[in-house]
C-alpha positions in Angstrom: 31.1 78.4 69.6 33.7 77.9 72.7 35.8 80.1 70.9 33.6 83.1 70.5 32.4 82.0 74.4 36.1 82.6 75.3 36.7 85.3 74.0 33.5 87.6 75.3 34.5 86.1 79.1 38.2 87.2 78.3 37.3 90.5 77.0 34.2 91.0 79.3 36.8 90.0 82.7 39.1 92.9 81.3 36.2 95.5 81.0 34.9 95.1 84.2 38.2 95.5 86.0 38.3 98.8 83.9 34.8 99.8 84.5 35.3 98.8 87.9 37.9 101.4 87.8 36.4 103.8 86.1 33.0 103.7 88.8 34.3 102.4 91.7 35.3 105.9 92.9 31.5 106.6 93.3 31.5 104.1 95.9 35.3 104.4 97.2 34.3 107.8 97.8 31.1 107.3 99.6 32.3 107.6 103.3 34.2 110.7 102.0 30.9 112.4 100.0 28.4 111.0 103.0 30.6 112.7 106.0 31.4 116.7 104.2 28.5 116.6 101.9 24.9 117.2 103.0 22.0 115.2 101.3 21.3 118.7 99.9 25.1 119.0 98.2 25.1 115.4 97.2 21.8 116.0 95.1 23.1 118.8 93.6 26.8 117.1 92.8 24.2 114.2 90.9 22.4 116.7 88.9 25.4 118.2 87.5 27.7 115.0 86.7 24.4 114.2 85.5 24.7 117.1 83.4 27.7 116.9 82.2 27.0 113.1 80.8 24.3 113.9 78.6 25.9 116.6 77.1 29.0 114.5 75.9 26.6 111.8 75.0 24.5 113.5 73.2 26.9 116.1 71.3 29.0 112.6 70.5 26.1 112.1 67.7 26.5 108.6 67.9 29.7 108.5 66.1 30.8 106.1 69.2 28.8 103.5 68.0 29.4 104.0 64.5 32.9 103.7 65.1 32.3 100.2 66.7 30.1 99.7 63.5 32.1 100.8 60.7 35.3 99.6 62.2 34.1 96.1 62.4 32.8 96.1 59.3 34.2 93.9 56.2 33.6 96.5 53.6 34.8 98.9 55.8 37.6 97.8 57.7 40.9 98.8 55.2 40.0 102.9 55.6 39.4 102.3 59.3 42.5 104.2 60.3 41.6 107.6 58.5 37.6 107.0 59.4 39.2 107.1 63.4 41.2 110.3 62.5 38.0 111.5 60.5 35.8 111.0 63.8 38.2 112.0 65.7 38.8 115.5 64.5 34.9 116.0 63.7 34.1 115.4 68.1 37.5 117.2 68.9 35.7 120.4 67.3 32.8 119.9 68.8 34.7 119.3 72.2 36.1 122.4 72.0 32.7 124.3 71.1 31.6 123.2 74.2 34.3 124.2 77.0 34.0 127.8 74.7 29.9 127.9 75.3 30.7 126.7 78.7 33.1 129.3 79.3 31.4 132.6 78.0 28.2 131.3 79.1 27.9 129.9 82.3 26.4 133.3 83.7 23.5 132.3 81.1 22.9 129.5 81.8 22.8 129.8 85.4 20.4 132.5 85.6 17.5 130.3 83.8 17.8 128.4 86.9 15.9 129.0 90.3 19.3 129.3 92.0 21.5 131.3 89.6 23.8 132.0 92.8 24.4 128.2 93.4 24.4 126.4 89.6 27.1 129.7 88.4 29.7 128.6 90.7 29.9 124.4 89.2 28.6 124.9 85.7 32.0 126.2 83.6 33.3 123.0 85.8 30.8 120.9 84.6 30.9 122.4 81.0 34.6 121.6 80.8 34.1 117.8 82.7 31.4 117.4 79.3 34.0 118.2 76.8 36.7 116.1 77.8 34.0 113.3 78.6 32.8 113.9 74.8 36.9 113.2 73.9 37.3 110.1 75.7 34.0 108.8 74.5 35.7 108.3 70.9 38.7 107.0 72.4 37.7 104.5 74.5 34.9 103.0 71.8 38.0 102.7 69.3 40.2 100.6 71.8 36.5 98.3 71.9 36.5 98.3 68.0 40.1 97.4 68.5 39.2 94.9 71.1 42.0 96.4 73.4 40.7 95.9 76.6 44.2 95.8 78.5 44.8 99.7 77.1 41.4 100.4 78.4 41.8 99.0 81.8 45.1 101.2 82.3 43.3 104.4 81.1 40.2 103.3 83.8 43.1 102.6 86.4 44.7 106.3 86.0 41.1 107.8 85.8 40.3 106.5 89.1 43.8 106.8 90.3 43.5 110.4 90.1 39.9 111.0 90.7 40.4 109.6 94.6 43.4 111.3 94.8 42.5 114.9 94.0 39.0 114.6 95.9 40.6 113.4 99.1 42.6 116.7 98.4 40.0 118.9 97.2 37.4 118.2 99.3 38.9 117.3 102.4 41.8 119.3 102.9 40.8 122.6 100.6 36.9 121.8 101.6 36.1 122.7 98.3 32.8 120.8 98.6 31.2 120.0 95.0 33.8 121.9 92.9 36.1 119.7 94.3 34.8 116.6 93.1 34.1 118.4 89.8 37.8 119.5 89.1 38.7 116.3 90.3 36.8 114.4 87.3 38.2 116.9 85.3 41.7 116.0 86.4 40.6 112.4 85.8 39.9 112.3 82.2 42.9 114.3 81.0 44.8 112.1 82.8 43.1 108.9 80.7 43.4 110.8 77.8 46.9 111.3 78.3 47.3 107.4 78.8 45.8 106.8 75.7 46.4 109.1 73.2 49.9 108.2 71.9 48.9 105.2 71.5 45.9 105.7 69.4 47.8 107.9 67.7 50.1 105.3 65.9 46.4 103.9 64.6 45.3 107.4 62.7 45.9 107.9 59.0 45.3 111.2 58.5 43.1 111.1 55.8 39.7 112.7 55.8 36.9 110.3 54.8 34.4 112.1 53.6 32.5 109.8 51.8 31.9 106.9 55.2 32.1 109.5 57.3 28.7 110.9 55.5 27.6 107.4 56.3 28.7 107.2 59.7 26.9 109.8 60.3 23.6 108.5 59.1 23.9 106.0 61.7 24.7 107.7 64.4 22.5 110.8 64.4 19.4 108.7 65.1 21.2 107.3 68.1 21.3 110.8 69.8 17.5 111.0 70.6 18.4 107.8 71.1 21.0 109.1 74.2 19.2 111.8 75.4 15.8 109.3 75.8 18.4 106.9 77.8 20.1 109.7 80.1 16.7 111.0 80.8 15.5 107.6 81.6 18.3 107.1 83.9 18.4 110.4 85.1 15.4 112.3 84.7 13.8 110.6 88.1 16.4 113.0 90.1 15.4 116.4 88.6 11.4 115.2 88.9 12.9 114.4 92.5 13.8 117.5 92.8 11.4 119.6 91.5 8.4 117.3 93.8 10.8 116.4 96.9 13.6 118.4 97.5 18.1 118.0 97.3 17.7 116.0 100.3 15.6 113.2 99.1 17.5 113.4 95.8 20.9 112.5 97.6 19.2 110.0 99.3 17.9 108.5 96.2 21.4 109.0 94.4 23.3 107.5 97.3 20.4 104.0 96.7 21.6 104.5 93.1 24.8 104.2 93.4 24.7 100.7 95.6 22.3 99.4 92.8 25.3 100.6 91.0 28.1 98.2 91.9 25.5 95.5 89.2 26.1 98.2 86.6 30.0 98.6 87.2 30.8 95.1 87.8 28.3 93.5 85.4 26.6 95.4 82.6 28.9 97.5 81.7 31.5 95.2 80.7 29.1 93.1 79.3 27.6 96.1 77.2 31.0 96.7 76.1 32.0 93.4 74.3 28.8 92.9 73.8 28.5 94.8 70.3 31.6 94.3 68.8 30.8 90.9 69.1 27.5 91.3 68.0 28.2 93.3 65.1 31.3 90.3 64.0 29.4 87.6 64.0 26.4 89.4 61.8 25.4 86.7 59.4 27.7 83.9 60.0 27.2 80.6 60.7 24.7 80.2 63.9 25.3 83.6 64.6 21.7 83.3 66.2 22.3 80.6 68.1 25.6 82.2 69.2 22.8 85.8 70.4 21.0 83.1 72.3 23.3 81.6 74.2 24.9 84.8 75.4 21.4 86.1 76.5 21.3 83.0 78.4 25.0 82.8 80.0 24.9 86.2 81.0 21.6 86.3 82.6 22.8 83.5 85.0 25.8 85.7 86.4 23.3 89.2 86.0 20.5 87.1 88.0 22.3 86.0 90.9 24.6 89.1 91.4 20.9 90.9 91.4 20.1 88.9 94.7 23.2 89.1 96.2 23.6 93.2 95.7 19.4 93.5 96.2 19.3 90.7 99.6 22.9 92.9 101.0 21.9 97.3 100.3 21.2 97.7 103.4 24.4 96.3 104.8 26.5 98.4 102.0 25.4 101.4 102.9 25.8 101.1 106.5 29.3 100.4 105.8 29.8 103.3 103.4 27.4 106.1 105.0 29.1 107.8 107.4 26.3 109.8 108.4 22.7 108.3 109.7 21.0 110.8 107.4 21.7 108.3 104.6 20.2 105.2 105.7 17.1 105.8 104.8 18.5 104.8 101.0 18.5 101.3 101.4 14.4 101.6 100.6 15.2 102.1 96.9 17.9 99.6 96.4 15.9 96.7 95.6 14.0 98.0 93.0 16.6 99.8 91.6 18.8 96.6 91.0 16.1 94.5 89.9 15.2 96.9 86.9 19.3 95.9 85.9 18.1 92.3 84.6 15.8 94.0 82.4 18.5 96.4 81.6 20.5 93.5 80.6 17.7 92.0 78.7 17.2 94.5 76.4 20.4 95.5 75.6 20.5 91.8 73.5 16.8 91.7 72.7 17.6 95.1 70.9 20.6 93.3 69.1 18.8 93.0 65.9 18.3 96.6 65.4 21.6 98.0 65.9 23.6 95.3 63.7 20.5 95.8 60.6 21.5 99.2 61.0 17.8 100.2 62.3 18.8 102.9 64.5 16.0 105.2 64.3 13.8 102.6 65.7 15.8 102.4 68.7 16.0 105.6 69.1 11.6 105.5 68.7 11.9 103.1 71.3 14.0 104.5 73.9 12.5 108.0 73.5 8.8 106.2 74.1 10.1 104.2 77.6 11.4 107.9 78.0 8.2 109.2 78.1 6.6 106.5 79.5 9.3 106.9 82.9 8.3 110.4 82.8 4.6 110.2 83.3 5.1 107.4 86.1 7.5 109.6 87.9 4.9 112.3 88.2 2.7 109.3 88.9 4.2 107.6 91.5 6.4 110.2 93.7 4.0 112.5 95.1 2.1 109.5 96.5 5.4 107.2 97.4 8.0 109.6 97.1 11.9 107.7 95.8 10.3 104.6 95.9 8.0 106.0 93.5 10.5 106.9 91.1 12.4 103.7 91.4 9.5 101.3 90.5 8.8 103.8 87.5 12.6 102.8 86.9 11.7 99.6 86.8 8.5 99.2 85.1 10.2 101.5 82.4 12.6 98.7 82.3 10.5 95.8 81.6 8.7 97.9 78.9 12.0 98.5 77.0 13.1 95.2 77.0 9.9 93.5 75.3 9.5 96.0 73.4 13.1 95.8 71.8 12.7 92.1 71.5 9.5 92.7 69.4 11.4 94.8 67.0 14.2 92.8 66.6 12.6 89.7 66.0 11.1 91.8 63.0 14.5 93.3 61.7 16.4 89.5 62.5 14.9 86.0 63.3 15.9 85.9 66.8 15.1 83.3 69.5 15.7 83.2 72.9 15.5 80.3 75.6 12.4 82.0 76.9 11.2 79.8 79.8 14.7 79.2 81.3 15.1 83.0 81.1 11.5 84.0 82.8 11.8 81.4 85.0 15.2 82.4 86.6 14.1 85.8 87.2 10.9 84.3 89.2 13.4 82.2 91.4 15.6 85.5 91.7 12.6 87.0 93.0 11.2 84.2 95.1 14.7 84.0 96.9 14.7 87.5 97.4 11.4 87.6 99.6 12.9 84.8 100.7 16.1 86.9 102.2 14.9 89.9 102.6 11.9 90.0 105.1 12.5 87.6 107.9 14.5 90.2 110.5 16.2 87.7 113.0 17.3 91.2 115.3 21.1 90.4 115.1 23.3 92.1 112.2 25.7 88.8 112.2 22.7 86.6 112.2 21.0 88.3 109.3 23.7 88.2 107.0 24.7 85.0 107.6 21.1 83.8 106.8 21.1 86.2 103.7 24.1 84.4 102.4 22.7 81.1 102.4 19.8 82.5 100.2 22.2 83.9 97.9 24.1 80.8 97.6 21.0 78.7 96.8 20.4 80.3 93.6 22.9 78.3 91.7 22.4 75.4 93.2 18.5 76.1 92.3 20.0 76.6 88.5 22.0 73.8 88.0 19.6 71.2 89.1 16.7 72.8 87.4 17.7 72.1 84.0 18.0 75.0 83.0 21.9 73.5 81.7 21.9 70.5 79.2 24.0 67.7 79.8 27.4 68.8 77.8 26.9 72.1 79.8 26.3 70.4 83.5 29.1 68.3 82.9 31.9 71.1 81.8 30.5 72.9 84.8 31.0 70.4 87.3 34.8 69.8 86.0 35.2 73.3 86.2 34.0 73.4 89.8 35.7 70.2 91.0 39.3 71.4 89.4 38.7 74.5 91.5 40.6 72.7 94.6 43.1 71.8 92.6 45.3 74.7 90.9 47.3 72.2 88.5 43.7 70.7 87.6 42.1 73.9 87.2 44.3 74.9 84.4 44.0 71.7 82.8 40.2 71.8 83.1 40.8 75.7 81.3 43.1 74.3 79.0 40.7 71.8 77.6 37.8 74.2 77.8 39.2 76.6 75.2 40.5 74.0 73.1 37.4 72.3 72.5 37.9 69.3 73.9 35.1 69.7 76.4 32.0 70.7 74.0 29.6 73.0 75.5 
C-alpha cells in the first residue's frame, strides 16, 4: 500500500510542476491580458482557445486514453512500441487534415458567424494551435503510460517558457492583440514537441498494429462524445454568455475562471494524470479497492482545503493580477466556480470503475447527459443572475456527474468509499468558508490575515476529527514534527517509504 502511496505523491508532485507550467501562463499573463485587452477581446481570445481545445480533443478519438489503456495493459504491453507508432501516425494524419481545412477554410467558417470580419482574422491561428494541440495530446499521454513525468515537466517548462516570451513580444511590443497570444501558443507547442520528440522516438517500432489498433479504437471512439460533452460542460457557459450577455461579461467570467483555475493547475490536473495509469495497474490485484478508496480519501483532504484557501482569497488574486478596475467585478464567480472542483475531483475516481472495465460508452452517456443538463441551467439561470448564473449551473452540473458516476461504477466494480469522512469534510469546507468569507473587517491587511486563520483551521478541524485512524495520526504527526528538523525529516521520509511506519 505505502508503495503504491509513494509513488502517486512522487508522480503526482512532478505533474503539477509541469501542469503548473503548462497553465500558469494564464495567470502569469493576467496583468499583461487585463491592461491591452478589453473585457470584449479577452472574451473573444476564450472562445477561440476554447475552440481550438475541443477540436484536438475531440478529433484525438480517444486514442489518448487508449494509449494509457493498452499500454498498461499485461496482454498488451510487448507490442506497445509499434501500437505508439500505430497511434501516432493515425492522429499525425488527422493533425494535418486539420491545419489543411483550417487553412483553405477559414473564410468559411467565419462567415457562418455574426462577425465574419472579426472570427476570419484568429481562426487559421486557431485552426493550426488545434492541430499541434491534437499532436502533443498523443505525446504527452505516452510519457504518462510511461510514467515519465520528469520528460513531461521539461516539455511543460519550454511550453510556457516560450508562451510568456512571445506574448510579452507579440502583444506588447507588435500590439498584436489576440493573434498575438494565438501565434504565441502556437510557438509553444512546437516548441514542446520539439523537446519531446526524439525522445519518444527511440520508443516507436515501426510496425503497424492493425489488429489492437482496431481495438484501440473501440475504446476510444465512445470517449469522443465523451470529450465534446466535457468541453462543452466546461465551456459551453461562455458562448451561452455570450449569446445572453455580451464579450464583456464573458471576459469577466473567463478572468473568475481562471483564478478558480490555479485548483485545476495545481491540483486536479496532476492528480487526473497519475490518476489512471495507476488506476488501470492495479486493476484486479490485491486490495486494489481498498487502494481506489484510500486515494479518494487522501486526495480529497489536499483538494478540500486548497478549495477554501483559493475560494476564502479570489478576491485578493485578482486585485493583484487585474490591472484594470473593469475586472474586479470577477471575484463574484470565484467561489462557486472552485467549489464545483471537489466534485470535479470526486467524480473523476467515482467514475474509476468504468474506464478500467472498459465501459466507455457509459461515460460517455453520462457526461453527454450532465452536458445537457449544464445546458438547460445556463439558459435557466443567466438571464435572471447573469455569470453567477452560469457558475452555479457549473456547479450543480458538477455534483450531478459525480453521483451519478459513482452509481455506475459501483455496478461495473464493487467500489466503496469512506462516505461520511468524505461528505463531512466538504460540509466543514463549506462551514469555514462562510466562516471567511462574509465578515468585512474594512482593512485589506486585516481581512487577510483573518482569512488565513480560517484557512489554517481546516486541518486542524481534520486531524482531530477522526477522520485519520491511529497508524495514520501518528505517521502524520512524525512527519510534522521532523519538519523542524531537516536531518529528521529525511529520516521520518526514509522510514515512510520503507514501510517501517504502516499507514
Amino acid at each position: 500500500m505505502l508503495d503504491k502511496v509513494k509513488n502517486v505523491f512522487k508522480h503526482s508532485v512532478i505533474y503539477g510542476l509541469s501542469n503548473a507550467a503548462t497553465k500558469a501562463s494564464g495567470i502569469i499573463l493576467l496583468p499583461i491580458h487585463t491592461e491591452f485587452f478589453s473585457k470584449e477581446d479577452y472574451g473573444l481570445l476564450s472562445i477561440m482557445l476554447f475552440i481550438a481545445m475541443l477540436l484536438s480533443q475531440t478529433m484525438v478519438l480517444g486514442q489518448n486514453m487508449a494509449l494509457l489503456r493498452f499500454s498498461n495493459s499485461q496482454e498488451y504491453r510487448p507490442k506497445r512500441d509499434s501500437l505508439f507508432f500505430t497511434t501516432t501516425l493515425f492522429i499525425f494524419c488527422i493533425s494535418a487534415i486539420i491545419a489543411i481545412v483550417g487553412y483553405f477554410g477559414y473564410d468559411y467558417f467565419a462567415s457562418l458567424s455574426e462577425r465574419p470580419e472579426v472570427y476570419q482574422k484568429y481562426l487559421l491561428p486557431t485552426f493550426i494551435l488545434a492541430s499541434l494541440l491534437l499532436l502533443n495530446s498523443i505525446f504527452l499521454n505516452k510519457l504518462r503510460a510511461d510514467e515519465n513525468s520528469f520528460l513531461y515537466f521539461l516539455a511543460g517548462l519550454a511550453k510556457l517558457s516560450m508562451i510568456i516570451a512571445l506574448t510579452f513580444y507579440f502583444v506588447v511590443m507588435l500590439k498584436y492583440n489576440i493573434e498575438g497570444v494565438l501565434y504565441a501558443n502556437i510557438a509553444g507547442e512546437i516548441f514542446s514537441l520539439i523537446v519531446v520528440l526524439p525522445i519518444l522516438l527511440k520508443r516507436m517500432k515501426f510496425k503497424i498494429e492493425t489488429t489492437i489498433f482496431r481495438e484501440s479504437l473501440k475504446y476510444g471512439l465512445p470517449l469522443v462524445f465523451s470529450v465534446i460533452a466535457l468541453y462543452f460542460l466546461v465551456g459551453i457557459d461562455r458562448v451561452i454568455l455570450q449569446i445572453l450577455t455580451n464579450d464583456g461579461v464573458v471576459g469577466l467570467y473567463e478572468l473568475g475562471y481562471k483564478v478558480a483555475g490555479i485548483i485545476n493547475m495545481f491540483i486536479i490536473m496532476p492528480f487526473n494524470l497519475v490518476l489512471f495509469p495507476v488506476a488501470f495497474n492495479l486493476y484486479k490485484k490485491e486490495n486494489d479497492v481498498y487502494y481506489y478508496s484510500k486515494i479518494m480519501t487522501y486526495s480529497m483532504i489536499i483538494i478540500a482545503w486548497s478549495t477554501l484557501l483559493v475560494a476564502l482569497f479570489g478576491k485578493e488574486i485578482i486585485l493583484i493580477f487585474a490591472k484594470s478596475e473593469e475586472f474586479y467585478a470577477a471575484e463574484g464567480v470565484v467561489p462557486y466556480l472552485v467549489f464545483s472542483y471537489i466534485f470535479v475531483a470526486m467524480g473523476m475516481v467515482a467514475a474509476l470503475g468504468m474506464y478500467i472495465t472498459g465501459k466507455t460508452k457509459t461515460v460517455a452517456v453520462i457526461n453527454g447527459g450532465v452536458a445537457i443538463l449544464n445546458i438547460v441551467l445556463n439558459y435557466i439561470f443567466i438571464p435572471y443572475w447573469g455569470m453567477e448564473g452560469a457558475a452555479i449551473a457549473t456547479i450543480i452540473s458538477y455534483i450531478v456527474f459525480y453521483f451519478v458516476s459513482l452509481q455506475f461504477s459501483k455496478k461495473y466494480y464493487n467500489f466503496t468509499f469512506e462516505y461520511f469522512k468524505l461528505y463531512a469534510m466538504v460540509a466543514f469546507t463549506i462551514i469555514l468558508f462562510f466562516a471567511g468569507y462574509i465578515p468585512n473587517f474594512g482593512n485589506l491587511f486585516v481581512n487577510g490575515a483573518y482569512k488565513l486563520i480560517i484557512g489554517l483551521i481546516f486541518p486542524v478541524i481534520i486531524f482531530y476529527s477522526g477522520y485519520f485512524n491511529q497508524h495514520e495520526r501518528s505517521s502524520a504527526l512524525k512527519l510534522f514534527n521532523s519538519l523542524r528538523n531537516p536531518a529528521e525529516l529525511k529520516a521520518t521520509i526514509s522510514r515512510l517509504t520503507s514501510g517501517k511506519i504502516k499507514l
